[in-house]
C-alpha positions in Angstrom: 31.8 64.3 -31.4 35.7 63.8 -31.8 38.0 65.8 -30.2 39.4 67.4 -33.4 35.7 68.6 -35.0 35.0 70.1 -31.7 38.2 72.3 -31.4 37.3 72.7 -35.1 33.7 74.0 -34.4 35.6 76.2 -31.3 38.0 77.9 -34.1 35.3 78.6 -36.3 33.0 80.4 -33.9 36.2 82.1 -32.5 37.2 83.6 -35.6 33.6 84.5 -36.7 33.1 86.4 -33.4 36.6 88.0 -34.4 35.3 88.9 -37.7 32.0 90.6 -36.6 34.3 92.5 -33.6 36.3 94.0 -36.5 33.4 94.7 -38.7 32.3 96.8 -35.9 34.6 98.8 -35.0 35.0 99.8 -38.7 31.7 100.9 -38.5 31.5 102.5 -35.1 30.8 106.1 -35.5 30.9 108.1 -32.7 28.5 110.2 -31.2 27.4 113.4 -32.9 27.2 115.9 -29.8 25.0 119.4 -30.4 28.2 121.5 -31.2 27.9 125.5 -31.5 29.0 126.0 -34.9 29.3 129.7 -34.9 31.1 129.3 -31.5 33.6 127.4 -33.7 34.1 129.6 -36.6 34.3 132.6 -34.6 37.6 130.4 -32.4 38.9 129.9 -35.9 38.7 133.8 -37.0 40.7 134.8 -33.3 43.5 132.0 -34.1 43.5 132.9 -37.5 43.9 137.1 -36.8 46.6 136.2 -34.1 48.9 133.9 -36.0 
């Protein structure tokens, strides 16, 4: 294979791998960890009586 295809093939894969990278971390969600909701609201009601 000439040199040219080859670096051809090379920026091809590089950019595809590049492209998939991306689409990932658009996509990456993060981890949904069990929260304590009422533990939450009831933090919101103190900050909100104190302010």
């Amino acid at each position: 294979m000439p040199v040219r295809l080859q670096r051809k093939a090379r920026r091809n894969k590089t950019k595809a791998a590049q492209r998939k990278a991306s689409i990932k971390r658009l996509m990456f969600m993060p981890v949904i960890k069990c929260l304590d909701a009422e533990a939450i609201r009831k933090s919101f009601a103190e900050s909100k009586s104190t302010a």
